[in-house]
C-alpha positions in Angstrom: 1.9 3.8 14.5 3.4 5.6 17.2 5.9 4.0 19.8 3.7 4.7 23.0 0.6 3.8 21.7 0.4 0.2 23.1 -2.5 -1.8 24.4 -2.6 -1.9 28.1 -3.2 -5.6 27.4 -3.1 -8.2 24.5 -5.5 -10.3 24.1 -4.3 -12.0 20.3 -1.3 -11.8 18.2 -1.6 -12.4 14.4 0.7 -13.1 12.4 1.3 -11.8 9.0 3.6 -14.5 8.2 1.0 -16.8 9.2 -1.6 -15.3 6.6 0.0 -14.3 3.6 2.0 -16.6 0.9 4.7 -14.4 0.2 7.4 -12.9 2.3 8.5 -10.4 -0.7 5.6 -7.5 -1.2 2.4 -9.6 -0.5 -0.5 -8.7 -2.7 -4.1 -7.0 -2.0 -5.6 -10.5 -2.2 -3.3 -11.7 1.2 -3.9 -8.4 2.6 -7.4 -9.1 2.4 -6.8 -12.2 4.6 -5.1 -9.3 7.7 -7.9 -7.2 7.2 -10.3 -9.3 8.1 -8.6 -10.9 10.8 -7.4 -7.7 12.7 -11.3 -6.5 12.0 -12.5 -9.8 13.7 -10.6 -9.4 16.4 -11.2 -5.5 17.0 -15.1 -6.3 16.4 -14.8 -8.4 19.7 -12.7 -5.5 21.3 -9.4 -7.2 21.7 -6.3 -5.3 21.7 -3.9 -7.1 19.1 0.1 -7.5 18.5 0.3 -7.5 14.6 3.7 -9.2 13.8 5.6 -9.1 10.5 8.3 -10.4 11.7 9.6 -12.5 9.0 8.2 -10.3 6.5 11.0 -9.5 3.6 9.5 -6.6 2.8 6.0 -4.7 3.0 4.3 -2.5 0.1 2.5 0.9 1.3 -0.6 -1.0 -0.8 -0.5 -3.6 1.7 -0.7 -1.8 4.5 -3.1 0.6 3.1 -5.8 -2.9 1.8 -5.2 -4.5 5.3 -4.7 -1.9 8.3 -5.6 1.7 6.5 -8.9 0.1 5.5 -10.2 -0.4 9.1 -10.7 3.3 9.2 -14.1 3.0 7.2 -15.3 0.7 10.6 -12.5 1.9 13.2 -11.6 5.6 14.5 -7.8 6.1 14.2 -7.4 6.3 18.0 -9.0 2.9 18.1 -6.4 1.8 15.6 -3.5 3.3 17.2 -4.4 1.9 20.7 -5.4 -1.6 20.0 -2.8 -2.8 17.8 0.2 -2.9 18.4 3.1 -3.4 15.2 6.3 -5.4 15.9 8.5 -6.8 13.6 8.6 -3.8 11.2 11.7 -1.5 10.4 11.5 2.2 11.4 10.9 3.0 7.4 8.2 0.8 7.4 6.6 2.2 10.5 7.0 5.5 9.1 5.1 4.5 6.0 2.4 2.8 8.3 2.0 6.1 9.9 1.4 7.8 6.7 -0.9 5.5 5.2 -3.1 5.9 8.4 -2.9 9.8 8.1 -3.5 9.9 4.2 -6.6 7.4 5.1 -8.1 9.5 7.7 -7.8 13.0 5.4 -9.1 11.0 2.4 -12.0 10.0 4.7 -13.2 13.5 6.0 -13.5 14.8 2.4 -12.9 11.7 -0.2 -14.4 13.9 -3.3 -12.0 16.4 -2.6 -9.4 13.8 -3.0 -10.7 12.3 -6.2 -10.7 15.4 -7.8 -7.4 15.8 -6.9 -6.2 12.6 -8.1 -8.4 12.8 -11.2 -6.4 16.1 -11.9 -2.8 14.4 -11.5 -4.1 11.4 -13.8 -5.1 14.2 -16.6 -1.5 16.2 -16.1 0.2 12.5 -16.3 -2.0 11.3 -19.6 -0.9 15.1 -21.1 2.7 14.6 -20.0 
């Protein structure tokens, strides 16, 4: 998520740490628990300040199950305008930023994409 894309206003903060039961690579299961509370919150149009702070460290998977999923409900300029990330290294804010791109492209054309993988997953069996 991009640096100048901040809500004019916030109207909740959640907090990861708050959610989830480990600091160390949360699983899908906790990132369940932030997807569903960022989608609560942007279902009632509030703009949001996700924090990890005090997150030890934070798996593409997780970002992917609890903010890259809002893109099946959520445009990604809603996304990128209402929430707000703090608490996160650079790398990870890279990463967050590509897991948002890699959801929107696999959204315009998803059977494109499981052929693709489909294809990798037959070269990687033959390898």
């Amino acid at each position: 998520m991009s640096h100048t894309t901040i809500p004019n206003t916030v109207d909740t903060t959640i907090r990861v740490v708050d959610l989830v039961e480990f600091t160390r690579a949360p699983d899908n299961d906790e990132a369940e628990k932030v997807f569903h509370a960022l989608r609560e919150q942007l279902h009632q149009e509030h703009n949001v300040l996700l924090s990890f702070e005090g997150m030890d460290f934070i798996t593409p998977s997780f970002m992917g199950s609890s903010i890259g999923r809002l893109l099946r409900e959520f445009t990604e300029e809603e996304i990128r305008t209402r929430i707000q990330v703090t608490g996160m290294s650079e790398n990870d804010r890279l990463e967050l930023d590509y897991v948002i791109k890699h959801n929107v492209a696999y959204l315009k054309d998803p059977e494109r994409h499981d052929k693709a993988f489909e294809k990798s997953l037959r070269v990687f069996k033959e390898f």
